[in-house]
N, CA, C and O atoms as CSV, one atom per row, in Angstrom:
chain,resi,resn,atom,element,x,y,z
A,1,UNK,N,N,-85.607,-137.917,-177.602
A,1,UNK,CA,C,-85.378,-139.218,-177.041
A,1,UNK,C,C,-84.156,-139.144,-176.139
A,1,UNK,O,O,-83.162,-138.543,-176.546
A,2,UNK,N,N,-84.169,-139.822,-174.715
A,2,UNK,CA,C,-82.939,-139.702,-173.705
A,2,UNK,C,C,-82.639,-141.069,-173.546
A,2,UNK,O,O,-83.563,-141.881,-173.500
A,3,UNK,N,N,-81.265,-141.486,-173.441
A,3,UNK,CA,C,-80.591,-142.592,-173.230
A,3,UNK,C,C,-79.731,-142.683,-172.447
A,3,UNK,O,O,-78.878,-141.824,-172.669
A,4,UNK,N,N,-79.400,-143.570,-171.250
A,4,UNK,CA,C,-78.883,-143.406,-170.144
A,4,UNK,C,C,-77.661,-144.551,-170.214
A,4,UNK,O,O,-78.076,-145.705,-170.117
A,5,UNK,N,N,-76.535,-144.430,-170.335
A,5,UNK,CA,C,-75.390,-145.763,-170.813
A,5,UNK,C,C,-74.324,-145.378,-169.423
A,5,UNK,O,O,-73.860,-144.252,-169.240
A,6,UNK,N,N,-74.097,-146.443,-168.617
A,6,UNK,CA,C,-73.041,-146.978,-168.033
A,6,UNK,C,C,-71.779,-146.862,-168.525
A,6,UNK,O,O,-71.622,-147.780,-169.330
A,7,UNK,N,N,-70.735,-146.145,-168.438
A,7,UNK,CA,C,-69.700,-146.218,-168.862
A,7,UNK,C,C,-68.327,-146.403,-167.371
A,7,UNK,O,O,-68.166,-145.734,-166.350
A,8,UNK,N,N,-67.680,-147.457,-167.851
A,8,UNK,CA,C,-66.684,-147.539,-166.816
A,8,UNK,C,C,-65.450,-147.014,-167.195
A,8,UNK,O,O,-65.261,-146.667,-168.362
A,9,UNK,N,N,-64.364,-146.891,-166.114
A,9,UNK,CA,C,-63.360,-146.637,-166.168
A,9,UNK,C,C,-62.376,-146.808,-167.404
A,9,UNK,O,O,-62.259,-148.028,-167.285
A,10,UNK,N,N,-61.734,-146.563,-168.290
A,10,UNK,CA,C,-60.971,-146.854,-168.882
A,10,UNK,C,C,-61.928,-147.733,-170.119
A,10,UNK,O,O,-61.448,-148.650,-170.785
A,11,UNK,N,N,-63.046,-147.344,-170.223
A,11,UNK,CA,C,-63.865,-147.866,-171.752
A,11,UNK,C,C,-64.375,-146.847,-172.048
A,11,UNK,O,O,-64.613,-145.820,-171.411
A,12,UNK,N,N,-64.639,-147.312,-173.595
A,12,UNK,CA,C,-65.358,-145.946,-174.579
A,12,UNK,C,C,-66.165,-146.375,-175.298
A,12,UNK,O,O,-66.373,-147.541,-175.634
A,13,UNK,N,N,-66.682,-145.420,-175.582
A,13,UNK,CA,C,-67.833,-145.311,-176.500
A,13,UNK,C,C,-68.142,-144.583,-177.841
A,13,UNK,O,O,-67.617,-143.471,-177.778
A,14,UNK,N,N,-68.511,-144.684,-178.525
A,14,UNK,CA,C,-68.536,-143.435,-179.634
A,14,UNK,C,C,-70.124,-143.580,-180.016
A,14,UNK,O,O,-70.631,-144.687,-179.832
A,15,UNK,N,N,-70.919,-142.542,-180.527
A,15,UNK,CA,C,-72.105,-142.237,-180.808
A,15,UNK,C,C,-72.071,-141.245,-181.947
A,15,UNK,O,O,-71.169,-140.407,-181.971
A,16,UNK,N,N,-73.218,-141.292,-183.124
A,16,UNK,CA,C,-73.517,-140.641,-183.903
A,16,UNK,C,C,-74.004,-139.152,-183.692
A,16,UNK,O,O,-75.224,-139.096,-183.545
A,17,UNK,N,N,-73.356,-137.930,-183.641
A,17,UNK,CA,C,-73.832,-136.918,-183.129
A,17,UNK,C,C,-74.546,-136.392,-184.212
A,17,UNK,O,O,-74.730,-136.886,-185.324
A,18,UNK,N,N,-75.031,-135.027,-183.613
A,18,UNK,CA,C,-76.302,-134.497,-184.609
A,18,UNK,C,C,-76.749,-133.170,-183.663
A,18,UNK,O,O,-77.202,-133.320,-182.528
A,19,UNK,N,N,-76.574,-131.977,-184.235
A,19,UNK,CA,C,-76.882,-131.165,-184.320
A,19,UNK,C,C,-77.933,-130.812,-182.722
A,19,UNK,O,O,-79.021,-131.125,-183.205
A,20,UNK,N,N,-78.079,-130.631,-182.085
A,20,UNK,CA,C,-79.187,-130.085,-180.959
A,20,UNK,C,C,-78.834,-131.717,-180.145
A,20,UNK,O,O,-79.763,-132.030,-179.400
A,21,UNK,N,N,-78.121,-132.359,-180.165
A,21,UNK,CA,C,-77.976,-133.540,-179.585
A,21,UNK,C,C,-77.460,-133.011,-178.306
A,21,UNK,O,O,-76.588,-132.196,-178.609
A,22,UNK,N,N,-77.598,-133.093,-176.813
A,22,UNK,CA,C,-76.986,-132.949,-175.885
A,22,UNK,C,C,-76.590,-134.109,-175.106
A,22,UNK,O,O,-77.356,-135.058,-174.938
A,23,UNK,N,N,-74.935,-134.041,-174.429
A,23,UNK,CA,C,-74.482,-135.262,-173.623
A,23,UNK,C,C,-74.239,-134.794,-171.975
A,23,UNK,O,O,-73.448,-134.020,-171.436
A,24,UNK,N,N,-75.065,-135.458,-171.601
A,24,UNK,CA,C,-74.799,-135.086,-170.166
A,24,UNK,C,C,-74.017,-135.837,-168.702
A,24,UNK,O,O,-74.900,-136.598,-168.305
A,25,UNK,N,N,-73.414,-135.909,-168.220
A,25,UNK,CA,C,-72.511,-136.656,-167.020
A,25,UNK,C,C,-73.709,-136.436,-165.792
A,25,UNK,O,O,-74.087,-135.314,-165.455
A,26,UNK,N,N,-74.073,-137.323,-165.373
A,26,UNK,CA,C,-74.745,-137.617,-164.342
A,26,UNK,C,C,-73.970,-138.204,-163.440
A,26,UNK,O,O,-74.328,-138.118,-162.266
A,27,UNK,N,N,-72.692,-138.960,-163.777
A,27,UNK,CA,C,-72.129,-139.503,-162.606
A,27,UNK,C,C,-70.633,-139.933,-163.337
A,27,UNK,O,O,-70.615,-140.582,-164.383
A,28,UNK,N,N,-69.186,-139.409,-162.532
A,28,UNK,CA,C,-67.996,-139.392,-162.653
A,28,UNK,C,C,-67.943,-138.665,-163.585
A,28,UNK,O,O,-68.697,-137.718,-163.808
A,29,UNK,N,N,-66.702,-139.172,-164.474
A,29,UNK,CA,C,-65.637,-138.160,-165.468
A,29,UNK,C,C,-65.469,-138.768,-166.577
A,29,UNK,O,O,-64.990,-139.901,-166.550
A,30,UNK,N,N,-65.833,-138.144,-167.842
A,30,UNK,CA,C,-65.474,-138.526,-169.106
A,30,UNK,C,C,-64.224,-137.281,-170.177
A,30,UNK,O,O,-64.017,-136.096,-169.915
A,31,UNK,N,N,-63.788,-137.863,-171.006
A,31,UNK,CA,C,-63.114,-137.182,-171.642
A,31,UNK,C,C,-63.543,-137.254,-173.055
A,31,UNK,O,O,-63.683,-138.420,-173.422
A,32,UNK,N,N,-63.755,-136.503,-173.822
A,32,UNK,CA,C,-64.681,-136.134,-175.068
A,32,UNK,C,C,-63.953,-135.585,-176.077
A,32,UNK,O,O,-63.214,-134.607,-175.958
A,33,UNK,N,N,-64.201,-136.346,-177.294
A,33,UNK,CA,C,-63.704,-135.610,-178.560
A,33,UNK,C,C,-64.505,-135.954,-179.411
A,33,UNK,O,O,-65.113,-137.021,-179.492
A,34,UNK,N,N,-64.545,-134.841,-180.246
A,34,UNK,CA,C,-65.373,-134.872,-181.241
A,34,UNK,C,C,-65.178,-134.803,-182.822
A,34,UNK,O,O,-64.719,-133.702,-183.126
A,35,UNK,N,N,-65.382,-135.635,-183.932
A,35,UNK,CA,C,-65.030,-135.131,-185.645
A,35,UNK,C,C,-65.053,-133.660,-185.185
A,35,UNK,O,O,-65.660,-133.031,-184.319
A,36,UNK,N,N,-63.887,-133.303,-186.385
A,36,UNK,CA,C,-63.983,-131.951,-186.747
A,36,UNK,C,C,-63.824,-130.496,-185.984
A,36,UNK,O,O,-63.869,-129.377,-186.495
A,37,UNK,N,N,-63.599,-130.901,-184.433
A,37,UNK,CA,C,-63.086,-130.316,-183.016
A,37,UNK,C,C,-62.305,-130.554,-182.802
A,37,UNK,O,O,-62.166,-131.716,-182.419
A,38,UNK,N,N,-61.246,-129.751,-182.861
A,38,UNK,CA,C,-59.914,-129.347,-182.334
A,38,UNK,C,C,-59.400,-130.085,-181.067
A,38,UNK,O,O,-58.429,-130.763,-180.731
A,39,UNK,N,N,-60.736,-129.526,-180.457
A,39,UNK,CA,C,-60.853,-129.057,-178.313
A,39,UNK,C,C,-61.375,-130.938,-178.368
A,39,UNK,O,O,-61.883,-131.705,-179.187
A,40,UNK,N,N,-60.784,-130.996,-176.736
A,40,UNK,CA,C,-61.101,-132.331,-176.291
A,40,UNK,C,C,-61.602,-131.352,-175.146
A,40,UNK,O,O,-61.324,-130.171,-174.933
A,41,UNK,N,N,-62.521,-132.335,-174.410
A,41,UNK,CA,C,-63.343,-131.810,-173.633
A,41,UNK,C,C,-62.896,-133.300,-172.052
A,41,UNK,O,O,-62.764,-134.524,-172.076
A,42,UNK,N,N,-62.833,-132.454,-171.170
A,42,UNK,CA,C,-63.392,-133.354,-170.027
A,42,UNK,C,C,-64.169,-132.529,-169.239
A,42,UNK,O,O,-64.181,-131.396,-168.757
A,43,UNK,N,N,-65.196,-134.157,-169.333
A,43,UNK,CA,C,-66.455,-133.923,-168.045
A,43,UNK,C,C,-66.904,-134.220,-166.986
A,43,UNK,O,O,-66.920,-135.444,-166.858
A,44,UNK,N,N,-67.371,-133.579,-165.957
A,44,UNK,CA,C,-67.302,-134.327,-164.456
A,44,UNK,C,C,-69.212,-134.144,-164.317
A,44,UNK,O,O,-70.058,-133.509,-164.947
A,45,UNK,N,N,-69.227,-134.876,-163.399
A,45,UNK,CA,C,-70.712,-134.983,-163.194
A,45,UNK,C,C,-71.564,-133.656,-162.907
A,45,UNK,O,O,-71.208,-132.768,-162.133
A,46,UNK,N,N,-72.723,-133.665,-163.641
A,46,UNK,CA,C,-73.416,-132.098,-163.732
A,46,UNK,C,C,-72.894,-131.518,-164.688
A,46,UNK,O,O,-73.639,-130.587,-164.997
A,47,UNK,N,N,-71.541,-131.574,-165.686
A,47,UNK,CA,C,-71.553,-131.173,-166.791
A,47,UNK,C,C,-72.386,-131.194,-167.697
A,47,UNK,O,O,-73.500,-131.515,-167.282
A,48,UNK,N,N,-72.303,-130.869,-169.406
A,48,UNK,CA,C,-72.817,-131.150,-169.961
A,48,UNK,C,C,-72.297,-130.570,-171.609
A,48,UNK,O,O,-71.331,-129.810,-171.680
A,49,UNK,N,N,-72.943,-130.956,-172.707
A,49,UNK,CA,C,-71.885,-130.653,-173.985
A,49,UNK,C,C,-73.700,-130.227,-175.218
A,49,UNK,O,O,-74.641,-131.017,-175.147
A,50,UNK,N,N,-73.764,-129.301,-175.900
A,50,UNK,CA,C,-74.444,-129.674,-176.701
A,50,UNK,C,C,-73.935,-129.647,-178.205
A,50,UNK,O,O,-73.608,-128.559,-178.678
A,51,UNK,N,N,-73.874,-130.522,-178.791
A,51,UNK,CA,C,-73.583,-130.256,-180.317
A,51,UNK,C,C,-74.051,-129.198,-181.055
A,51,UNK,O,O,-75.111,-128.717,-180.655
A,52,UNK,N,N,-73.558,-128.720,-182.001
A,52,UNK,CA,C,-73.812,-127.638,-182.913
A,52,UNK,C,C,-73.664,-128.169,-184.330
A,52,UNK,O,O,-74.101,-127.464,-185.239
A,53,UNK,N,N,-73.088,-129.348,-184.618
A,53,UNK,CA,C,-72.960,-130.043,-185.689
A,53,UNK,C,C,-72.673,-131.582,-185.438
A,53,UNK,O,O,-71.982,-132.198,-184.627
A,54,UNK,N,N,-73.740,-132.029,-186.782
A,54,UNK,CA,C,-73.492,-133.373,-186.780
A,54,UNK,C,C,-71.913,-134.533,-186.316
A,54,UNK,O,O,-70.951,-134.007,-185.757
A,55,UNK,N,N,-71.909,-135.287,-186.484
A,55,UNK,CA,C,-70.389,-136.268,-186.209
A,55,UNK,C,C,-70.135,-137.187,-185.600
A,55,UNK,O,O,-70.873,-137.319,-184.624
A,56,UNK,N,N,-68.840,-138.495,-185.805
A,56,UNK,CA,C,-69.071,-138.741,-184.285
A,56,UNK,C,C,-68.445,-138.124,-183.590
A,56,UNK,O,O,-67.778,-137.131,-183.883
A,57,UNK,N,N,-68.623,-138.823,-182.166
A,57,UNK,CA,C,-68.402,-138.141,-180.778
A,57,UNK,C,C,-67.519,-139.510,-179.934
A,57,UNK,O,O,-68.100,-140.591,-180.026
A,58,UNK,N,N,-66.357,-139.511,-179.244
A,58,UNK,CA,C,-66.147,-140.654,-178.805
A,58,UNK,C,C,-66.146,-140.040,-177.412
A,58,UNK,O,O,-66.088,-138.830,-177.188
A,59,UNK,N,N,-66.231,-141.224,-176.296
A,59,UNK,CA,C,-66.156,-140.753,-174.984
A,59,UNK,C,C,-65.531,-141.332,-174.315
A,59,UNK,O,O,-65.547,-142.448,-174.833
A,60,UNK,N,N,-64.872,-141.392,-173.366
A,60,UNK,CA,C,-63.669,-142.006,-172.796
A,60,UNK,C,C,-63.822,-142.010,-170.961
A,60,UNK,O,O,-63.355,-141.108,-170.265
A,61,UNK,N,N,-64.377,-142.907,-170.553
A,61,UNK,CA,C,-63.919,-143.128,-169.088
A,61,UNK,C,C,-63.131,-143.014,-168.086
A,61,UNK,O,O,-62.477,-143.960,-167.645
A,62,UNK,N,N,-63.104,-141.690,-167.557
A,62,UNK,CA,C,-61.607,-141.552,-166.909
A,62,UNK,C,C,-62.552,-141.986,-165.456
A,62,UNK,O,O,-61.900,-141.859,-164.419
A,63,UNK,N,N,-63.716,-142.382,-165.309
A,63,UNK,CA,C,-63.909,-142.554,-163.690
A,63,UNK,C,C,-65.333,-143.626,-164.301
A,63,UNK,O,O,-66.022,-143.455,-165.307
A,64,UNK,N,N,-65.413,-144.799,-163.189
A,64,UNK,CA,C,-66.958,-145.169,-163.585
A,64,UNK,C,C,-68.070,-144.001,-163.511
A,64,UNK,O,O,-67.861,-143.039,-162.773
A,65,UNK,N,N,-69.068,-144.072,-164.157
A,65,UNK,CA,C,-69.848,-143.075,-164.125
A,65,UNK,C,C,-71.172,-143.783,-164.961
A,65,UNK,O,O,-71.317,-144.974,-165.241
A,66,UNK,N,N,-71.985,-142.757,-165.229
A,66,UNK,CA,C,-73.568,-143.031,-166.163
A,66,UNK,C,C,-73.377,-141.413,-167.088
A,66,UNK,O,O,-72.931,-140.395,-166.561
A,67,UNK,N,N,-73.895,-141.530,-168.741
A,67,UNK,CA,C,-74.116,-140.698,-169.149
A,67,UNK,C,C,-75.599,-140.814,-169.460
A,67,UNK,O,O,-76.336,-141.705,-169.038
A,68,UNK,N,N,-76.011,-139.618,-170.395
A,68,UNK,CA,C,-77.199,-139.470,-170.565
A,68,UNK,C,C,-77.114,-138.703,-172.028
A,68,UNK,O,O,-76.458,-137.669,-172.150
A,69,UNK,N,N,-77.924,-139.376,-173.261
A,69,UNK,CA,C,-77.395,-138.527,-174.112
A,69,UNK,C,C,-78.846,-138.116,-174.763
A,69,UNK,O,O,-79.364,-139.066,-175.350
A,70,UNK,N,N,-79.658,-136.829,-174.784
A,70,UNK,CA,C,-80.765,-136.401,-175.499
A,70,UNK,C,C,-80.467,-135.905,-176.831
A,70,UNK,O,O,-79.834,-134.914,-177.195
A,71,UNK,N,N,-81.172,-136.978,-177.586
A,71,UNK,CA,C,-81.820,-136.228,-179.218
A,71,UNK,C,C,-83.046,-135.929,-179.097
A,71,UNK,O,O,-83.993,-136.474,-178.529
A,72,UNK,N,N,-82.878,-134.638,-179.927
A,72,UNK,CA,C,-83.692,-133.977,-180.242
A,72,UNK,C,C,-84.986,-134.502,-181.234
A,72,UNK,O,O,-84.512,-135.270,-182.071
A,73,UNK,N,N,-86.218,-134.369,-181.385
A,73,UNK,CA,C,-86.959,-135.433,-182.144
A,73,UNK,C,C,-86.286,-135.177,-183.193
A,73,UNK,O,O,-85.717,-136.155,-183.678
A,74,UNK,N,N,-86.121,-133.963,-183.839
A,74,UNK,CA,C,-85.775,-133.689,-184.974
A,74,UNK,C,C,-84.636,-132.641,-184.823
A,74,UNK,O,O,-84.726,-131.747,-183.982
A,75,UNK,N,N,-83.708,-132.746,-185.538
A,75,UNK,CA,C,-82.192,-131.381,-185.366
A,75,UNK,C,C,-82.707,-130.312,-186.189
A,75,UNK,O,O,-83.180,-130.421,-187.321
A,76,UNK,N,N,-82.530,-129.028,-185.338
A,76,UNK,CA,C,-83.035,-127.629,-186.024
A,76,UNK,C,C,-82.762,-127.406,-186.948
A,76,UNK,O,O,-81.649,-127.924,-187.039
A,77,UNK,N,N,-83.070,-126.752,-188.236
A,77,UNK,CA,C,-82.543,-127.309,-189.398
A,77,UNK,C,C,-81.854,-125.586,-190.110
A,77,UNK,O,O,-81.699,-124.622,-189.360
A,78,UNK,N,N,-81.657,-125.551,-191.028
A,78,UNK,CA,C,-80.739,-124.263,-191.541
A,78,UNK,C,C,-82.020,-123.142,-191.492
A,78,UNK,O,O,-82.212,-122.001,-191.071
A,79,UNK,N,N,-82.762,-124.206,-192.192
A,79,UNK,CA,C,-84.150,-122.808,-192.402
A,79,UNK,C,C,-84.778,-122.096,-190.968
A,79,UNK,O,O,-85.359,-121.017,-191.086
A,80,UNK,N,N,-84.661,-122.654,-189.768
A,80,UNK,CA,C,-84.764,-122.253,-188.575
A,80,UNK,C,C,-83.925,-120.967,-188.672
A,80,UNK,O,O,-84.746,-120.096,-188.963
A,81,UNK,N,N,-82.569,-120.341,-188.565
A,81,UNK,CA,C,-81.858,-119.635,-188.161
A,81,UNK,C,C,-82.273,-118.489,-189.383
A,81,UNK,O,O,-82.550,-117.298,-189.242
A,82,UNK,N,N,-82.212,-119.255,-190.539
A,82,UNK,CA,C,-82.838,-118.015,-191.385
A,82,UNK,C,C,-83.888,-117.322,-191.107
A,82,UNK,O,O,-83.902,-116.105,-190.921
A,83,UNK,N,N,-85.183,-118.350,-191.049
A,83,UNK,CA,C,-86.554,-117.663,-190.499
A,83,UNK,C,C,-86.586,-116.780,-189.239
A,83,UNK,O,O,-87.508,-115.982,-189.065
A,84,UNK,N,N,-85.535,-116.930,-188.324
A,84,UNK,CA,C,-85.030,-116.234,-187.134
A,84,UNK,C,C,-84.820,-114.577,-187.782
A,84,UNK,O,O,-85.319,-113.464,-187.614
A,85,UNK,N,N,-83.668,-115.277,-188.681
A,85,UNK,CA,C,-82.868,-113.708,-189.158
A,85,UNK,C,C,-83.734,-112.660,-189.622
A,85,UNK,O,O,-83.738,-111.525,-189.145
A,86,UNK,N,N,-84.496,-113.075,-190.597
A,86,UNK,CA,C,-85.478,-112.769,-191.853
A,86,UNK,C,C,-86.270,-111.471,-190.330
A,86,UNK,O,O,-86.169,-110.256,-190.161
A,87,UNK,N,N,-86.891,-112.433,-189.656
A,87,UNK,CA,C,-87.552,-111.776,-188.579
A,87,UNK,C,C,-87.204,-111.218,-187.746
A,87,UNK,O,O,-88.100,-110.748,-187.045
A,88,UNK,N,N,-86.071,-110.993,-187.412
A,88,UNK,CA,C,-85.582,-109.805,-186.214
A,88,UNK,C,C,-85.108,-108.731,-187.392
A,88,UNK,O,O,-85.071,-107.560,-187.012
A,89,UNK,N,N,-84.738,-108.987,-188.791
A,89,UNK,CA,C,-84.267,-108.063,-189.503
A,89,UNK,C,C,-85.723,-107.236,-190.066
A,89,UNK,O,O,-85.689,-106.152,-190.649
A,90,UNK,N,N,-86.834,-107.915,-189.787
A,90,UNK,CA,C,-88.333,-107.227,-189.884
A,90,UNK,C,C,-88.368,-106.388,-188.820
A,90,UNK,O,O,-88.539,-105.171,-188.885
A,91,UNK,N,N,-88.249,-106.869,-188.093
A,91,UNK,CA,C,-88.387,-105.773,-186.577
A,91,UNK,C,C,-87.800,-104.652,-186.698
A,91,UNK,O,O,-88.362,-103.586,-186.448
A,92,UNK,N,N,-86.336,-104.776,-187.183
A,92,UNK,CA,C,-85.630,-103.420,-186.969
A,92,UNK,C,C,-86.230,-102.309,-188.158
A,92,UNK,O,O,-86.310,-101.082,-188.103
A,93,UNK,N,N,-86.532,-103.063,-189.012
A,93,UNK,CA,C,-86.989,-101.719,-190.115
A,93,UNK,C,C,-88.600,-101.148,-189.705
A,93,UNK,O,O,-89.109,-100.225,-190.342
């Protein structure tokens, strides 16, 4: 699912993140932080951020702009990376 939000200058936002969730800048500059991330992030248009773990996410308007934020139908789940492992560790033997 993709969602397209208006964000102006000097307003914010915060959103429920999740795992395979990606945020994208289509237009101006945001500044980004995230639960549990150190790193603040700023973004200019054509950027983009994908989560690796759930949280929120707040976003901050340093220019008017439009974001765009895609969830995933469903977030890849633990058993994905295992079933990955399991199977390239088949290959090598």
């Amino acid at each position: 699912m993709s969602t397209v939000q208006k964000l102006f200058r000097n307003q914010s936002t915060s959103v429920a993140g999740r795992r395979g969730m990606t945020i994208r800048i289509a237009q101006g500059r945001v500044w980004l932080t995230r639960d549990g991330d150190i790193r603040d992030y700023v973004l200019g248009a054509g950027d983009s951020i994908e989560l690796d773990a759930g949280g929120r996410v707040v976003l901050f308007g340093l220019e008017d702009g439009f974001l765009q934020v895609d969830t995933p139908a469903r977030a890849p789940g633990v058993w994905t990376g295992f079933l990955a492992r399991l199977t390239w560790m088949g290959e090598r033997a």
